[in-house]
N, C-alpha and C positions, 0 to 999 in steps of 0.2 A: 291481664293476669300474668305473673311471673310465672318464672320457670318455677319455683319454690311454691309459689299457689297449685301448680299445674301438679307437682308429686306430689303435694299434700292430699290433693281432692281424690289423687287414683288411691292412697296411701288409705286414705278413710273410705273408701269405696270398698278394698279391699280387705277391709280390718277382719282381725282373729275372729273367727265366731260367726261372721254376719256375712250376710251375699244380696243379691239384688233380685228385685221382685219384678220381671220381665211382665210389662201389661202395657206395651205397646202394641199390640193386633187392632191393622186395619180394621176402617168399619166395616169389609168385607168379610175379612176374616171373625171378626168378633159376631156377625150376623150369622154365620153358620153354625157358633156354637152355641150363640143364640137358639136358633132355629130349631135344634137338639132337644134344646129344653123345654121348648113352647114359649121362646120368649120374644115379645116383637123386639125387634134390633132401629128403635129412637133412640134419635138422640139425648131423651131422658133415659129412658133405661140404661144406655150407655154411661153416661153418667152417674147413676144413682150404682151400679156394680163397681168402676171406678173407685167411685167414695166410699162405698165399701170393704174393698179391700184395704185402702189409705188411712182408713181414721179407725182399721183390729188394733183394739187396747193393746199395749204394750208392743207394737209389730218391730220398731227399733231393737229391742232384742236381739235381733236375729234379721234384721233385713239393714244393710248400710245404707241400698238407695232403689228408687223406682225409675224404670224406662217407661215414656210418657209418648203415647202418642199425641201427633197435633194436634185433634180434635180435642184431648185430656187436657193437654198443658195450658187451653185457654178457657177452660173449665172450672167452677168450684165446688163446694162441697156446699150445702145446704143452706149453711148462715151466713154463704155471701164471701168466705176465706177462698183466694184463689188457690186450687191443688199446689201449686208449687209454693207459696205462703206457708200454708197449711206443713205441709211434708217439712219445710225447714224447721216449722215449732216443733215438733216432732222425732228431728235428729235422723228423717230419711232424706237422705240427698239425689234431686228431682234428674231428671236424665230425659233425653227426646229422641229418638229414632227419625235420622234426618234424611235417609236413601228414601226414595219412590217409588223401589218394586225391581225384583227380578226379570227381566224379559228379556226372548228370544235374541240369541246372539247371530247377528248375522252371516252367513256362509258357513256354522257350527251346528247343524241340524242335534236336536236332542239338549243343547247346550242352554246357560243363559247367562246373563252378565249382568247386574245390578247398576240402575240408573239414578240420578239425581245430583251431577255434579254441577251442571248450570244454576246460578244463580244460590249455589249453594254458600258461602261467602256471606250474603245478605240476610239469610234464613238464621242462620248461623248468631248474625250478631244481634237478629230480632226472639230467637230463642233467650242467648243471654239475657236480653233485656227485660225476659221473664221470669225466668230465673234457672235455665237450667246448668248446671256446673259440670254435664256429659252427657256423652252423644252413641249411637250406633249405627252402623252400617252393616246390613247385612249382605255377604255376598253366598251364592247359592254352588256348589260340587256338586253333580251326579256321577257315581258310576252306574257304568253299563257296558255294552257290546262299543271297544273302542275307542270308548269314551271314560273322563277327562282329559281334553287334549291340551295338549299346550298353547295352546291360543289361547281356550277358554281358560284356564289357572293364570295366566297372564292377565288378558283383559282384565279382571276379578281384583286378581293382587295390586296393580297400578290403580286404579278405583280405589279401592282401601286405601291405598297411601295417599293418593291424592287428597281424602278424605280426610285422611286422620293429619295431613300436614294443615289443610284447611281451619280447622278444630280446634289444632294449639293456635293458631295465629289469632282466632277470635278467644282464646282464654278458656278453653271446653277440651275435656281430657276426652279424647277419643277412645272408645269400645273396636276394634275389631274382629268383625264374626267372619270368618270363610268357616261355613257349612258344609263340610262334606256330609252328602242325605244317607240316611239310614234305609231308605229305599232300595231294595234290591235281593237278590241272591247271593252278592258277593260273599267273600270268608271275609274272616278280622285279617289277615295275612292282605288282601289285597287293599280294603280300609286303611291299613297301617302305609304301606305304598304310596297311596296316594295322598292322604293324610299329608306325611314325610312330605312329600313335592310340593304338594299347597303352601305347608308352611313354608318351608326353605324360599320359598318363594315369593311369600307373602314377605318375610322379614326384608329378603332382596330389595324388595320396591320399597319399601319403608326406608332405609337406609339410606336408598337413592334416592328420596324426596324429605333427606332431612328430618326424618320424626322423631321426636326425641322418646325413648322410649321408656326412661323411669318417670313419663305423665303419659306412659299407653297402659291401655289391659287387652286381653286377648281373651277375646270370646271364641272356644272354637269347641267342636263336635270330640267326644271320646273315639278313642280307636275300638271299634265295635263288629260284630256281624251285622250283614243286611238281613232286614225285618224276613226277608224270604230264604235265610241259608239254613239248609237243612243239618247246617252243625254251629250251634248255636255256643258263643265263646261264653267260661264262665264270667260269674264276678272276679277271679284274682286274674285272669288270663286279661278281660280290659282293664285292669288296673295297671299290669306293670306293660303291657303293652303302650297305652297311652303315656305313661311316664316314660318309656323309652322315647317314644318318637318325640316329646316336648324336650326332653333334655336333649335331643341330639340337632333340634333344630333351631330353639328358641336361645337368645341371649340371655343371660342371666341377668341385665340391668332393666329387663321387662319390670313395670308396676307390678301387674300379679294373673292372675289365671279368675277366669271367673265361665264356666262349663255352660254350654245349652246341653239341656236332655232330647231335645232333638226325637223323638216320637217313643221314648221309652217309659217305661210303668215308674208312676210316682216313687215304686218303692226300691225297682229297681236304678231309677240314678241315683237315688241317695244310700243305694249299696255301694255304686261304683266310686261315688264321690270320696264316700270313708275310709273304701280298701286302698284308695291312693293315698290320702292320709296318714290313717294308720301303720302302711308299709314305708311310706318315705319322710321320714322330718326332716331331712336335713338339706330340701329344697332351694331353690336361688329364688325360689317366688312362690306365693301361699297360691295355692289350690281352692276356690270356693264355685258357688253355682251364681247362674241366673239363668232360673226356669220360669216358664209362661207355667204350659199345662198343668208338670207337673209340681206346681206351689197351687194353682187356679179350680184343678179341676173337682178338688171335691167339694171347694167352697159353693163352686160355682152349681154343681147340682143339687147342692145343699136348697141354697138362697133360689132358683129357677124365677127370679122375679118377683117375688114375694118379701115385703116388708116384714112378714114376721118370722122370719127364716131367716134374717139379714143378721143376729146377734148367733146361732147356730153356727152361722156359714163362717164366719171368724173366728170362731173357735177354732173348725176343721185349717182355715188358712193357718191360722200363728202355730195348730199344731204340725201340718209339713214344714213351715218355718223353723219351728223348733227344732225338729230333725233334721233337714239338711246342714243349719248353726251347726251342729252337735257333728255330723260327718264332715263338716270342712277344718274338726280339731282331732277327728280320724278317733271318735268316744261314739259312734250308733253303734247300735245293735238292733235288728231283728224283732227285740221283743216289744221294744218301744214302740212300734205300729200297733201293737195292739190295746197298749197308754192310756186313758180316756182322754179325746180330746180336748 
């Protein structure tokens, strides 16, 4: 792939209106929320959820592309279309989450450091040859007592680049997530801190491994309170917070911004998404999402496993779809939650 294919795919990834439909969770993870629901977590039922969110009538709309776990990307949909075949006819452009897991960073107690750059190169050109056209890595931020060190925002940030240099070389527009977690008691004051250093940091390594960045996107966490701070920031305070620390750290020849919601209420990231929006147009890069949970979770307790809950459960998905579209052109409002799906 060219450099010129390489901005197109982040360019259409990013497009006005549309964001990316995160349903890459491990089969560990996808069995817990499985398990939630009373659902066995097979690798059918895996599958038959999968297809389900992939083939909600009209999901193009409002979705540019899907992150694909590897169990998914060698998967298909009922009549035998491979998912990523499938998503091409479709107009959703297929995506594979290629890291192997957050773990324990050694001599950094409390810390972690995201794995899977061995052999990564080969995964890489066997994904292409599936058909995916982008990639993510996620890396994992904790605050707490002491912690993010600078080891650990290093280790993390060299990973990611290394990644994302690896990605263009096989033709795959790189995602980078550094995650700083919403876990905690911190304030938005201390979030924003560290935030600032992650990125600045993160671009650092990218730079110095050559990434070219109008073919990157940048998955990263809002500047937020932790789930535990007994002073909870509003929706405009993460709004222009967040846009401070991206402008002050991010180059503006970044492809675009594409948000994880990161443990917050459906309704509340797609407030946050829109106050950024709405407040700033006149950005160096479009602002949109890619949420798991909050695009997944009402489908998903809709549908609990059940084929005749499976046409219900798309409706609920394409309508968060439709609203977070609609906040990444900074046009929600509030009343539209209440909408018929």
């Amino acid at each position: 792939m060219t450099l010129q294919e390489l901005q197109g795919t982040a360019k259409a990834v990013v497009t006005a209106g549309k964001g990316i439909l995160a349903m890459d969770e491990s089969n560990p993870t996808c069995g817990k929320r499985f398990k939630k629901m009373g659902i066995e977590s097979t690798v059918e039922n895996r599958r038959a959820w999968r297809e389900l969110l992939l083939t909600t009538p009209n999901l193009s709309n409002f979705i540019s592309g899907a992150i694909l776990y590897d169990e998914t990307i060698r998967q298909s949909i009922a009549d035998g279309t491979p998912f990523a075949q499938y998503m091409g006819k479709q107009g959703i452009i297929p995506g594979i989450k290629v890291d192997t897991g957050a773990k324990d960073l050694a001599g950094f107690p409390g810390e972690k450091v995201t794995e899977g750059l061995d052999g990564l190169r080969e995964r890489l050109a066997e994904y292409k040859g599936i058909g995916a056209r982008f990639a993510k890595w996620r890396a994992v931020i904790t605050i707490g007592n002491g912690i993010p060190s600078n080891g650990c925002i290093h280790a993390n940030a060299h990973a990611l680049a290394r990644y994302a240099a690896l990605c263009q070389e096989a033709g795959i527009v790189p995602i980078v997530e550094p995650e700083v977690l919403i876990d905690g008691d911190h304030t938005i004051d201390r979030c924003y801190e560290v935030t600032s250093e992650t990125l600045s940091t993160v671009f650092a390594e990218l730079k110095a491994q050559r990434v070219l960045l109008d073919g990157t996107i940048l998955k990263p966490s809002m500047v937020i309170s932790g789930l535990d701070c007994p002073q909870q920031a509003s929706v405009e305070e993460v709004a222009e917070k967040t846009v401070r620390c991206l402008l002050k750290n991010i180059p503006k020849n970044l492809a675009g911004i594409a948000f994880l919601s990161g443990g917050q209420s459906n309704e509340r990231a797609t407030a946050h998404l829109n106050a950024m929006n709405a407040r700033h147009k006149d950005l160096p890069w479009p602002l949109t999402f890619s949420y798991a949970r909050a695009l997944q979770q009402p489908a998903l307790e809709t549908w609990s496993g059940k084929k005749e809950n499976a046409a219900a459960a798309q409706k609920l998905l394409y309508h968060r779809a439709k609203l977070n579209g609609t906040a990444s052109m900074g046009q929600y409002n509030e009343t539209m939650e209440k909408e018929a799906a």
